[in-house]
C-alpha positions as CSV (number, residue, x, y, z in Angstrom):
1,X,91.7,99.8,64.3
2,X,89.5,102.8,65.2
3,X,91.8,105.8,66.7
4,X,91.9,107.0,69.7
5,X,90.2,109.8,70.7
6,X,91.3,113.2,70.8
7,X,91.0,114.5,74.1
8,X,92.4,111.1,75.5
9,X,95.6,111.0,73.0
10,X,96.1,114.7,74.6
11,X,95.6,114.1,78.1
12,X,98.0,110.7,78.3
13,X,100.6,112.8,76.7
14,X,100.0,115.5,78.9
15,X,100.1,113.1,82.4
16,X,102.6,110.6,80.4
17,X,104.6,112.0,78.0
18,X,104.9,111.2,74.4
19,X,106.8,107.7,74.8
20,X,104.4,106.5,77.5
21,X,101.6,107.6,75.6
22,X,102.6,105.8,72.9
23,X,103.3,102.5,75.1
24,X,99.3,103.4,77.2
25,X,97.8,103.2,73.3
26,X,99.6,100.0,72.4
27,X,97.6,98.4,75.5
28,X,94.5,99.5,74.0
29,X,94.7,97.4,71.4
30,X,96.1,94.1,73.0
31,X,93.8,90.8,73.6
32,X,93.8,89.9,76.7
33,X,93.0,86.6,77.9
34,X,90.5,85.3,80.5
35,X,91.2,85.6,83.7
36,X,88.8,84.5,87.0
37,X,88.8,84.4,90.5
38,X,88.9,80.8,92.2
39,X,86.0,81.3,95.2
40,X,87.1,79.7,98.6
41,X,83.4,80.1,99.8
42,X,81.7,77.6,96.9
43,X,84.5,75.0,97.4
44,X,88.1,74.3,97.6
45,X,90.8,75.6,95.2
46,X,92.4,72.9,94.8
47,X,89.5,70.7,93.5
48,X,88.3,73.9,91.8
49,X,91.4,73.8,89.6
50,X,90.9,70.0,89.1
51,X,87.4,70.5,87.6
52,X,89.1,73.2,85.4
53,X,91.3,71.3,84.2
54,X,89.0,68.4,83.8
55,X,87.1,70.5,81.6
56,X,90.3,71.0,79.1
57,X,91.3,74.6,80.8
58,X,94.6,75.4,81.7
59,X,94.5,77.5,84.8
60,X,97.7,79.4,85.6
61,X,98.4,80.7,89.3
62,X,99.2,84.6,89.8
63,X,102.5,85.2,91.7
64,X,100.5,88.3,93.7
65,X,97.0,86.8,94.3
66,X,96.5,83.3,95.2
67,X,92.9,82.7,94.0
68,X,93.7,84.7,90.7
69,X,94.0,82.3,87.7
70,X,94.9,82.7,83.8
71,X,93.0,80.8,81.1
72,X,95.2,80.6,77.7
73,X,93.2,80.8,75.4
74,X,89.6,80.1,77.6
75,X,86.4,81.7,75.8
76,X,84.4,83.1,78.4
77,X,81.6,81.8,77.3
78,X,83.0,78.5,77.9
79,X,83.7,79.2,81.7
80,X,80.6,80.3,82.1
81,X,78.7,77.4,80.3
82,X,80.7,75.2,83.4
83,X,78.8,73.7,86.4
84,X,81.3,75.3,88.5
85,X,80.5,78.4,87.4
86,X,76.9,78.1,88.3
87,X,77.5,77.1,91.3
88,X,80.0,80.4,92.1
89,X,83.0,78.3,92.7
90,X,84.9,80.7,90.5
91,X,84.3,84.6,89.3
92,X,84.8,85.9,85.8
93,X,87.6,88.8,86.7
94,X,90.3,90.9,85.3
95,X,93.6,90.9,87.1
96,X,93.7,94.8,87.7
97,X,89.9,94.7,88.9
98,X,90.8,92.3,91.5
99,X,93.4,94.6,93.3
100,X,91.5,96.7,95.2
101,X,90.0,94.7,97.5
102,X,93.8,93.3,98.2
103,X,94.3,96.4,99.3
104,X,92.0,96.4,102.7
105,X,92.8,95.3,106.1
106,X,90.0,93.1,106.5
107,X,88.8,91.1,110.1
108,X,86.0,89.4,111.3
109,X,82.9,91.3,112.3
110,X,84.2,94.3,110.5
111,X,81.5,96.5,108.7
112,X,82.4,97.5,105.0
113,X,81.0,99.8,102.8
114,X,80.9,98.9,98.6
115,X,79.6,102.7,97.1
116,X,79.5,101.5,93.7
117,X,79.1,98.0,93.6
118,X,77.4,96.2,90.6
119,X,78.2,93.8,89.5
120,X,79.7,92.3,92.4
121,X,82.9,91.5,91.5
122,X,84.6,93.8,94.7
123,X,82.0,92.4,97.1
124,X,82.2,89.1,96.1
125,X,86.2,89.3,96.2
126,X,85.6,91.0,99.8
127,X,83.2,88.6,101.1
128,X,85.8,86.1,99.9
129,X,89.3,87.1,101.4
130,X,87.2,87.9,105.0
131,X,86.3,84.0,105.1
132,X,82.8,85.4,104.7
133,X,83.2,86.8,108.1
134,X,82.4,90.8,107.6
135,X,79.2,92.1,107.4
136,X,78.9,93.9,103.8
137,X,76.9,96.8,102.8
138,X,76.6,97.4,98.6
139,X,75.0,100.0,97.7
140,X,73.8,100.2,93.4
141,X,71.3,103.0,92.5
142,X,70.3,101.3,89.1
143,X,67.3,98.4,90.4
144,X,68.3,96.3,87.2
145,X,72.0,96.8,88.5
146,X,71.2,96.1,92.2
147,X,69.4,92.9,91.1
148,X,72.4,91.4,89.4
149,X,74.1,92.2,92.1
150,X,72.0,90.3,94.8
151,X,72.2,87.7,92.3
152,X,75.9,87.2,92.0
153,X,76.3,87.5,95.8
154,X,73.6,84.8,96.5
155,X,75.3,82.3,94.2
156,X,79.0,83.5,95.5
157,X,78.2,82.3,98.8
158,X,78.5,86.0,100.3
159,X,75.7,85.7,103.5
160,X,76.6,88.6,105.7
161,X,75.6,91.1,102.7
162,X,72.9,93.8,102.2
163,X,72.4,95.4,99.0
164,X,71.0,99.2,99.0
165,X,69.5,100.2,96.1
166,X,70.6,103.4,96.4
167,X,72.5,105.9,94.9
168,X,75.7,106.4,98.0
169,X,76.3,110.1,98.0
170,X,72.7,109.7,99.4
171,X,73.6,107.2,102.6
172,X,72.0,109.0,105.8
173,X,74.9,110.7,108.0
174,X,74.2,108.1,110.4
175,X,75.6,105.4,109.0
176,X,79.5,104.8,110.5
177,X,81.8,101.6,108.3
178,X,85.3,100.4,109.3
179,X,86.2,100.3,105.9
180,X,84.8,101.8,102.6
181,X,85.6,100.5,99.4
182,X,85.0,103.6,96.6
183,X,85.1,101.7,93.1
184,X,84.6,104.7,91.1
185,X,82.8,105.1,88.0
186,X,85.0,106.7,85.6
187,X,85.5,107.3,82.0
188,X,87.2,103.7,81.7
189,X,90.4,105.3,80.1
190,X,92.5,102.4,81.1
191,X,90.0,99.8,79.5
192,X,89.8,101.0,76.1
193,X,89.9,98.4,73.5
194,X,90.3,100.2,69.6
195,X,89.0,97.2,68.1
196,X,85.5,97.4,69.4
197,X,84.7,101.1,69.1
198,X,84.8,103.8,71.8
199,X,81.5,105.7,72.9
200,X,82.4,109.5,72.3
201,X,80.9,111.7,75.0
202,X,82.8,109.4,77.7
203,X,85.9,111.1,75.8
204,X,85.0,114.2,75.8
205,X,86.0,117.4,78.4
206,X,82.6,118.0,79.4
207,X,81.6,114.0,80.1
208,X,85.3,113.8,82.1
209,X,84.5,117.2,84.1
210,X,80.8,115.7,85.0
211,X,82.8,112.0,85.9
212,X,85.3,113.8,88.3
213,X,82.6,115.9,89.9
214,X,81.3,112.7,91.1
215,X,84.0,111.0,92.2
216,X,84.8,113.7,94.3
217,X,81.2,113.5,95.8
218,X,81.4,110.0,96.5
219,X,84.6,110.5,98.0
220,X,83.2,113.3,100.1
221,X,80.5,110.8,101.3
222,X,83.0,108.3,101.7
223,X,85.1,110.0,104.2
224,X,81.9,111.0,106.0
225,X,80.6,107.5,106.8
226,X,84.4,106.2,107.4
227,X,85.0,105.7,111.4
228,X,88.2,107.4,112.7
229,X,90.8,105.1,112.0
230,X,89.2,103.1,109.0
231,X,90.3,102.6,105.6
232,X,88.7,104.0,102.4
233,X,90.4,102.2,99.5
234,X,89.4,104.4,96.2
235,X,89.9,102.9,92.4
236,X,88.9,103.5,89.1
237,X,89.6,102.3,85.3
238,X,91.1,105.2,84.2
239,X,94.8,106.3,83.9
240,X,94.1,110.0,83.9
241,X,95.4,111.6,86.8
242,X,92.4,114.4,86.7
243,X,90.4,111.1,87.8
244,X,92.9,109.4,90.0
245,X,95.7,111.4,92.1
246,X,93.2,114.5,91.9
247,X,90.8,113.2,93.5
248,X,92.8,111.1,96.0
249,X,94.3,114.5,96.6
250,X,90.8,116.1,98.1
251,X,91.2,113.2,100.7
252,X,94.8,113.8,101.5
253,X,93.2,117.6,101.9
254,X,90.9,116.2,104.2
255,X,93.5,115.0,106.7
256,X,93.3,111.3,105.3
257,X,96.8,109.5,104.9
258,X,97.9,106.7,101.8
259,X,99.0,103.0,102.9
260,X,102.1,101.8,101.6
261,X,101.1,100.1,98.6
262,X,102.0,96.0,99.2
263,X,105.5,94.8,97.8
264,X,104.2,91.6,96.3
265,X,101.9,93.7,94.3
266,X,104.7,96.9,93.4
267,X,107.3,94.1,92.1
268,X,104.7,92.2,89.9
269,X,102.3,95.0,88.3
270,X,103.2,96.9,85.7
271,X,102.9,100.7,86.7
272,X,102.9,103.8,85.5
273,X,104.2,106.8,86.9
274,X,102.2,108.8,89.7
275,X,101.7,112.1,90.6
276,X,101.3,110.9,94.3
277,X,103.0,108.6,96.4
278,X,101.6,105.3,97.7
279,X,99.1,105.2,95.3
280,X,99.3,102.6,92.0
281,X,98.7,102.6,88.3
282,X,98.8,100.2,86.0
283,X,99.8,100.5,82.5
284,X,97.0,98.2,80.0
285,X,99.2,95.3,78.5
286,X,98.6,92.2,76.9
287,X,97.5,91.0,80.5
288,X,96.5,94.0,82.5
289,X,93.9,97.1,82.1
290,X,94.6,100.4,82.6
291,X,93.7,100.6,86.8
292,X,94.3,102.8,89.6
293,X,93.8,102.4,93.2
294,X,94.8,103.9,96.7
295,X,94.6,102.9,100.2
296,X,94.2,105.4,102.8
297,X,93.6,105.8,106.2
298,X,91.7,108.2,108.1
299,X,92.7,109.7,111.1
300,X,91.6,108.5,114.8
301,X,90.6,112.4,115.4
């Protein structure tokens, strides 16, 4: 098992203390299994979960999330060798990456905003729980990244979507969304796996301070092109509260307000401590990633 890197063992001991710390790295090195997304859009669950099953898979319902399923002991490749999975009627998705989008008040005819949003997975699971009845801007500054994503929207059934090939701290003023979804990129603390090796710089105080300076433009920019009264939901993988409650804090500064965080998912998830209320971490296990993610609501003046 490679160990963990300096500057992260020190900073989960610093936002966790030594025990947590301790129980943070033990989810590090945990194998968890594959998880997906049944897709309402491409087909009905039910018969989803037949052909599943059909093709020897096991899937197991989520208490929290009723399209959320758990393969034992699926290879991915597997799944994605599956008709069904060409044809988008299920998404290839960790349990902790699919809480975000939980977390928005979605209606119909409501304009939302992805900032960061290759490969998909958010818009997808957006386009999915509106009934395909929002109308979805993604914005991805890479072009190889922006093409995967019109890709896996196309076969996910989401219509009412526009990709932006654009990096979003660059969206003219003009632009005005009911709801913004700010999927961070971060330095993936909460995702770290010590069997596979651990790219230094993304571990080191320089790479974090460039990462946070980021997020806190893209949340600038998100709280620009918000409407009074939307909601900005903000998420990252990290568990490192320079990444998370700080920068949830600079929109708490700006007059924004946290959403209670939903019961169904505070009873079920396995959480670590926050600085800040209404906000939610969760600790990596054998099933979960290291997450976090916040609802908030900006005011109507």
């Amino acid at each position: 098992m490679n160990p963990i890197p300096p500057y992260l063992r020190d900073a989960l001991v610093r936002d966790y203390g030594e025990t947590l710390a301790a129980e943070i790295t033990a989810g590090f090195v945990s194998r968890r299994p594959v998880t997906l997304r049944l897709n309402p859009l491409r087909g009905d669950p039910a018969e989803t979960d037949a052909l599943l099953r059909a093709a020897g898979l096991d899937p197991q319902p989520v208490s929290w999330y009723p399209d959320a399923r758990i393969l034992p002991d699926a290879d991915e490749k597997a799944v994605e060798a599956l008709p069904l999975y060409a044809q988008g009627r299920v998404y290839l998705q960790s349990l902790s990456a699919m809480l975000p989008p939980l977390l928005m008040p979605l209606k119909p005819g409501m304009s939302v905003l992805d900032m960061c949003a290759a490969p998909g997975g958010k818009s997808t699971q957006l386009a999915a729980l509106s009934g395909g009845q929002i109308d979805l801007t993604c914005c991805e500054r890479d072009p190889l990244r922006a093409e995967r994503l019109r890709h896996n929207l196309q076969v996910q059934g989401a219509r009412r979507a526009v990709v932006m090939n654009t990096d979003a701290r660059q969206l003219d003023p003009m632009f005005r969304f009911d709801a913004v979804l700010l999927d961070a990129p971060c330095t993936g603390s909460g995702t770290v796996l010590l069997g596979e090796g651990i790219p230094p710089r993304r571990m080191e105080p320089a790479w974090v301070q460039k990462t946070v300076k980021t997020q806190k433009a893209l949340m600038r920019k998100a709280i620009a092109v918000l409407k009074p009264g939307g909601t900005l939901v903000y998420a990252t993988c990290s568990v490192l509260r320079e990444e998370n409650e700080a920068v949830v804090q600079t929109a708490l500064d700006a007059g924004l307000t946290p959403e209670p965080i939903p019961e169904v998912l505070r009873s079920a998830i396995p959480a670590l401590p926050t600085a800040l209320p209404e906000v939610l971490c969760v600790r990596p296990t054998s099933l979960y990633e290291g997450f976090f993610a916040a609802c908030l609501r900006k005011p109507l003046s």
